[in-house]
N, C-alpha and C positions, 0 to 999 in steps of 0.2 A: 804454311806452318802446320807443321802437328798435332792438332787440337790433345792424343792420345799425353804427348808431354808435356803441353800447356796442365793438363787437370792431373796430371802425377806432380807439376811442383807446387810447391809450398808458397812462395812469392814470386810475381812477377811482374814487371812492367812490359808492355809493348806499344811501340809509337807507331800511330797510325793517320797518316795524312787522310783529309779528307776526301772519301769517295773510293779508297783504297782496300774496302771489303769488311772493315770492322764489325760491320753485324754479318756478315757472314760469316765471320769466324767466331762470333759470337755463338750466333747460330750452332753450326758447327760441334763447339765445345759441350753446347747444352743435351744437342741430340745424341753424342758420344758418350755422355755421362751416364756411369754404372748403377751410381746412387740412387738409389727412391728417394732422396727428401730432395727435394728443389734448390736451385743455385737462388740465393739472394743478388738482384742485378739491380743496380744504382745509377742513376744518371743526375739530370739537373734539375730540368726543366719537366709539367707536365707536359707539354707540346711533345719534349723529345722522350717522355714517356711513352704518350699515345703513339709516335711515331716509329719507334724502337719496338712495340708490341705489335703493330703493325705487320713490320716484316719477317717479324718473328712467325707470326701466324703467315704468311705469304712463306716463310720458308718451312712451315712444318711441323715447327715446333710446336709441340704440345702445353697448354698451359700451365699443366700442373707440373711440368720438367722446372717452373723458374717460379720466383715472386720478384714483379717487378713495382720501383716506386723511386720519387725523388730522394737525395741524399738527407736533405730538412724534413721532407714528409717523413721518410721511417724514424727518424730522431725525434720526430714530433710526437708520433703512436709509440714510440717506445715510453718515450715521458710522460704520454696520457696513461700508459697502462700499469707503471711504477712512476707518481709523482712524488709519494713520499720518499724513493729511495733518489731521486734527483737530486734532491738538495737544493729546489728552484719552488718559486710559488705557483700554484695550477691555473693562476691566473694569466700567466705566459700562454697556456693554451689557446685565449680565446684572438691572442693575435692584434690585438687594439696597438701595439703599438709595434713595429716590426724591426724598427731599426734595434730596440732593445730586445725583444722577446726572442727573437730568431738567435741570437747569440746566446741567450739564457738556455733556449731551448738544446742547444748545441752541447753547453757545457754541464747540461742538465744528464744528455743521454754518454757522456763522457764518463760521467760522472757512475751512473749506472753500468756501464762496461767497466771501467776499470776497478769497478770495487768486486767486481767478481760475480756480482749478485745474480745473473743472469745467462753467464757463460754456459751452463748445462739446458740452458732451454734453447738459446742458438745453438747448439751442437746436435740438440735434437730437430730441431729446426730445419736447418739450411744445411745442405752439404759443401756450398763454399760459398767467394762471395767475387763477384765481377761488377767490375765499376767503368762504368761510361765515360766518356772527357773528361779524362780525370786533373787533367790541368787544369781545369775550374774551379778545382777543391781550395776554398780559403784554409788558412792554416789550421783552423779550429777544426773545419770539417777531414784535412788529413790526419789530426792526432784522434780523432773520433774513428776512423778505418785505419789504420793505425793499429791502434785497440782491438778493431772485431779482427785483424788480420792475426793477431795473437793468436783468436779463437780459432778461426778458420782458414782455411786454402784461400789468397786471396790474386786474383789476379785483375790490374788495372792498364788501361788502354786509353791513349788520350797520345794529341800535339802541342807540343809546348806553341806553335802558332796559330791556335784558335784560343789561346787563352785571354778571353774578351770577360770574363766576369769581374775581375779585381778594378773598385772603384769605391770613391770612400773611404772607408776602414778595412775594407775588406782588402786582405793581403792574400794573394796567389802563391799558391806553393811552387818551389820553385822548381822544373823539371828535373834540371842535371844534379841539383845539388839537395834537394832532400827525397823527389820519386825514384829517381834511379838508384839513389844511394840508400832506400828502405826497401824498394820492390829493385830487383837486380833485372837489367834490360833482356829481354828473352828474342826479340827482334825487330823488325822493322819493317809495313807493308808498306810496297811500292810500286804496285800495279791501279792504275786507276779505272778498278773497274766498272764504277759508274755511268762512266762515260764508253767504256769499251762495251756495256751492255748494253748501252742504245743508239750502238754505231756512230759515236761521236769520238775516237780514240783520238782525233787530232788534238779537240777542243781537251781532253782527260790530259794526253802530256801536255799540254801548252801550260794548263794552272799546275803544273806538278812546276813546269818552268818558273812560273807566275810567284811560287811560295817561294822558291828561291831568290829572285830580285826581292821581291818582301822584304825577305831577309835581311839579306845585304845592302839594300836602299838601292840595288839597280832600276832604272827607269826601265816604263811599262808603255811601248808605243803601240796604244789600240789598230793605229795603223795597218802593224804587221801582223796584229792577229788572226788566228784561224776564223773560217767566213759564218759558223755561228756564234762570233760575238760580234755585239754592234756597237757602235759608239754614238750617244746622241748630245749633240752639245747642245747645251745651255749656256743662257748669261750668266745664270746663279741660281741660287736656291729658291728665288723666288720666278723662278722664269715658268707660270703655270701653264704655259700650252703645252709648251715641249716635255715637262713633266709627265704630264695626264695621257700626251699623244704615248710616253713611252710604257708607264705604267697598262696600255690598252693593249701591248704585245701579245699575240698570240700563240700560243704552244704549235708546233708545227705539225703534232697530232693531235687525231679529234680525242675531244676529250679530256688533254692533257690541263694540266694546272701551273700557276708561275706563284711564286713568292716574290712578295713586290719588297725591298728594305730601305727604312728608311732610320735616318739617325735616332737612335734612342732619348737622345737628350731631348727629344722635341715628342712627346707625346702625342700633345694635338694634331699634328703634322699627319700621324697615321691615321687619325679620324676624317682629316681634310681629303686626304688623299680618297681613301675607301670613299667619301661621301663622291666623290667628282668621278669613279669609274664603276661602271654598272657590273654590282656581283662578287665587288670587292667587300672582303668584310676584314674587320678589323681583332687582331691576333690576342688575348687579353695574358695580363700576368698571373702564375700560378696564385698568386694572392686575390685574386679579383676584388682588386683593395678601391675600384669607385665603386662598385656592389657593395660590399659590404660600409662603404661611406655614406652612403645613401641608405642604407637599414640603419645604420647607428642614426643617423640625424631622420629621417624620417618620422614625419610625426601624425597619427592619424585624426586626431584631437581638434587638428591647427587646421585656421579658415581657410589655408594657402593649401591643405592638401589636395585636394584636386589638380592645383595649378602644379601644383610639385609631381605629383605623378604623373602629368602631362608631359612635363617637363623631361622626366628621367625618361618615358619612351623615345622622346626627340633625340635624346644622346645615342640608343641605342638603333635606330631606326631614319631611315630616310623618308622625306614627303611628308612627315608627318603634318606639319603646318599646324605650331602647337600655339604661336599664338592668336593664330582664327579659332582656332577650338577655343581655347581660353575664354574671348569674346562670346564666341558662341555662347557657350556653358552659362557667362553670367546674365546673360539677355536670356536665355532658357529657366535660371533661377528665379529672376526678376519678373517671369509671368510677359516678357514684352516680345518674346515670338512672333513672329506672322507666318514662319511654313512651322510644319511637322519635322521636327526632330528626326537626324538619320541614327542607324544602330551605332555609335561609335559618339554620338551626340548624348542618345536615351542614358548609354552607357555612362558619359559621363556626369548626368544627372543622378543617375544611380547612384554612383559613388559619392558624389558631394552630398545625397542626403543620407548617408547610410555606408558611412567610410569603413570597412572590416575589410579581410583580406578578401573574400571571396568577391564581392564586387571590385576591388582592386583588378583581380587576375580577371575578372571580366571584362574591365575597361583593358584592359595591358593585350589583351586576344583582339580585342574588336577594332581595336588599333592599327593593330600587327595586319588585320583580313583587310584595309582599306587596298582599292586599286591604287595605285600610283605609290604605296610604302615597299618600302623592302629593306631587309637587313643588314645593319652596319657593323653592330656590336652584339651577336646573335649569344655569342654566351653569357654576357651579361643579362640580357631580357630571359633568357631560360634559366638564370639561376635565380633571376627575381622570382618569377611565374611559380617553382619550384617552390620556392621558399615559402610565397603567400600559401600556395597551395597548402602546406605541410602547419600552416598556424589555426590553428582553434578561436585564438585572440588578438589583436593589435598588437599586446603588449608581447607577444613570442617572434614577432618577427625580424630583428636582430638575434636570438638565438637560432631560427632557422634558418636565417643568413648562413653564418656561421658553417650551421651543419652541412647547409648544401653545398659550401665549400670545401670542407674534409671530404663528403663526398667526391666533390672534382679533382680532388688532389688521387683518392685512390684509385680512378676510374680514366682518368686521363681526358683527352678531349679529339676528336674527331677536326682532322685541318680541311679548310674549307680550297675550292679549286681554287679562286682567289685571293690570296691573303697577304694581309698588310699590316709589317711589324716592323722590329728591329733587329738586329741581329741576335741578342740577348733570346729573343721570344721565337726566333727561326732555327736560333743554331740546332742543328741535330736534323730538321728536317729537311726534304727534297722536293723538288719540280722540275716539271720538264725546261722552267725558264724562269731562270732567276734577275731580275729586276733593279738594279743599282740605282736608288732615287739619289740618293745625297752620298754620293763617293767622298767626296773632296772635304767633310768633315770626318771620314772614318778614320782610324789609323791602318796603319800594315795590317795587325792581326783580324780588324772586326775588319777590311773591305778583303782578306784573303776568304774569311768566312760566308762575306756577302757574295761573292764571285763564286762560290764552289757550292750552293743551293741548287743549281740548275743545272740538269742531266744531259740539257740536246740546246740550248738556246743561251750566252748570256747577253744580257745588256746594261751597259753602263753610262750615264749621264755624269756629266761634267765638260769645264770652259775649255780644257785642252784634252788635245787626245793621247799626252805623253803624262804618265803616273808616275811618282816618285814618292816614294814613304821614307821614314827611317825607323828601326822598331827602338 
């Protein structure tokens, strides 16, 4: 495509299967751009922020060519920076409660776009505005772009077959009949060059094949698949050897990383997993809503804090063996020792006679340095560690929560060689070997998504090796 007549038009749509070059052409568009002020680029997820910024930087692009952030994060800063012109309470900002605020927040920054209020400062702003998977946009967040597209050149890229966000309330816009028919279709990429880039062009046409049955509910015989996918069968979802054995694939270069996916609806599934393969860690949501669960209830006052803080490294960390320490600690209080305290022991005396944040992050480090620990839930323990770091008093540490989260939302997050999520917390990003734990609970759209993560290697688990969806 033309990137030169992509940024000459005024609206656009282009459908772009996955692996089919979209951040290239993103890319692309960005480097070609005549403007000094930066394209505003939008996406979902922080994951596919980080990941989207990424290759941005591998391709060249300069940072100050774009500003990039989630669709909610910018409507978020928008509404922190005019709350009175929202027409919402600023209490939506701190996020306590998501299923409401998120939508307040939405109709907040809506609200502020379409009164006009701000239109000369995006104009000086951004010189257009490009939006990531945009079939993920609930209805709220397409009349929200929508709006900026009024202001600005807006051009948006997405498949209506990865559209895995709509669940709840949230309603999915619908491709043909409100994106195509606001942004007019500009074309269609159909080369997969993800795959063609790392000499797997079989495996690239095959899921180009693959999205098609999807489609149309043709059955998907692993069988006759190209020779890097695998099929591993299981009894069920609970069948944990054969799980763990497949979860243990390895990229078939050194180095390489796999995203392991498993059903969303099962949270702790992702923790079980990571905890049972070594180096796996687990993928968190832009919300890091049990972080900040744990700062709001957190009490530093309370007999139990200790045990509580022990407790909260055990979630995010392996080996901890939180409750021999636990034991420890009170036989260490109670004067009825007979060795010497180790550093991770002393520590937790520290803290139980002298609960502030700083011996918190003390014990939370000395934890973390034990042989036989390693990490599950790394961005969680670093937005804690963060957090305490940043309070002066017990009493601030829900509001540093908070902040260290705005922070992660503008800064994105760094994906680990192993990682373990859902499709929701993977989509957008890549590896050399993508992972299919729980197929047989996905639908068409989330296991086309789950299937098209991995560049040189897929593997899929489930009872039979013939797939049938219907979307």
């Amino acid at each position: 495509m033309d990137e030169t007549e992509i940024l000459n038009s005024d609206r656009i749509s282009i459908t772009a299967p996955a692996g089919c070059g979209k951040t290239h052409l993103i890319a692309a568009c960005l480097r070609a751009s005549a403007d000094k002020k930066p394209s505003l680029v939008l996406t979902h997820t922080n994951a596919g922020v980080a990941a989207l910024r990424s290759r941005l930087d591998a391709a060249g692009v300069a940072r100050t060519r774009y500003r990039i952030t989630t669709i909610d994060g910018w409507a978020l800063r928008l509404v922190g920076t005019f709350p009175g012109r929202s027409g919402q309470s600023p209490s939506i900002l701190a996020l306590k409660n998501p299923g409401f605020d998120y939508p307040a927040i939405r109709a907040g920054a809506l609200s502020i776009i379409d009164g006009r209020h701000v239109q000369d400062v995006l104009e000086a702003t951004y010189s257009r505005v490009i939006v990531d998977e945009y079939q993920d946009c609930i209805i709220q967040q397409h009349g929200m772009i929508m709006r900026l597209s009024e202001v600005l050149p807006t051009c948006v890229l997405g498949d209506a077959m990865q559209a895995i966000f709509g669940w709840g309330r949230n309603v999915l816009v619908d491709w043909t009949k409100e994106v195509e028919a606001t942004y007019p279709p500009f074309g269609r990429l159909d080369t997969p060059w993800r795959w063609d880039n790392s000499g797997c062009s079989t495996l690239g046409k095959w899921l180009l094949w693959a999205r098609g049955a999807l489609q149309t509910g043709a059955p998907i015989d692993l069988r006759n698949a190209p020779e890097e996918v695998t099929w591993v069968q299981v009894s069920g979802p609970d069948d944990v050897q054969a799980l763990t054995r497949a979860a243990y694939t390895a990229s078939p270069v050194a180095g390489g990383g796999a995203l392991i996916v498993c059903d969303s609806r099962l949270p702790r599934r992702h923790r079980e997993i990571a905890s049972r393969v070594k180096d796996a860690v687990v993928v968190e949501n832009a919300d890091l809503s049990d972080f900040i669960r744990f700062a709001e209830q957190f009490n530093f006052a309370a007999p139990t804090a200790a045990d509580d803080l022990i407790d909260f490294a055990a979630s995010t960390l392996t080996g901890v063996g939180a409750a021999q320490l636990k034991q420890r600690l009170k036989i260490l209080l109670a004067g009825r020792a007979q060795k010497a305290p180790n550093d991770v022991e002393q520590a937790a005396v520290a803290f139980a006679r002298n609960p502030v944040p700083n011996s918190a992050v003390e014990l939370l480090v000395e934890i973390n340095r034990q042989s036989g620990v390693a990490p599950l839930r790394p961005s969680i323990l670093r937005a804690c560690i963060q957090a305490l770091n940043g309070c002066v008093s017990p009493i601030e540490f829900y509001e540093m929560a908070v902040r260290t989260r705005e922070q992660s939302r503008v800064l994105g997050r760094t994906i680990p060689r192993r990682a373990v999520g859902s499709t929701l917390l993977l989509k957008g990003l890549e590896a050399d070997v993508s992972i299919v734990l729980d197929t047989e609970s996905l639908d068409a759209r989330n296991l086309y998504v789950a299937m098209t993560r991995g560049s040189r290697r897929l593997v899929i688990c489930s009872t039979s090796p013939v797939i049938t969806r219907q979307i």
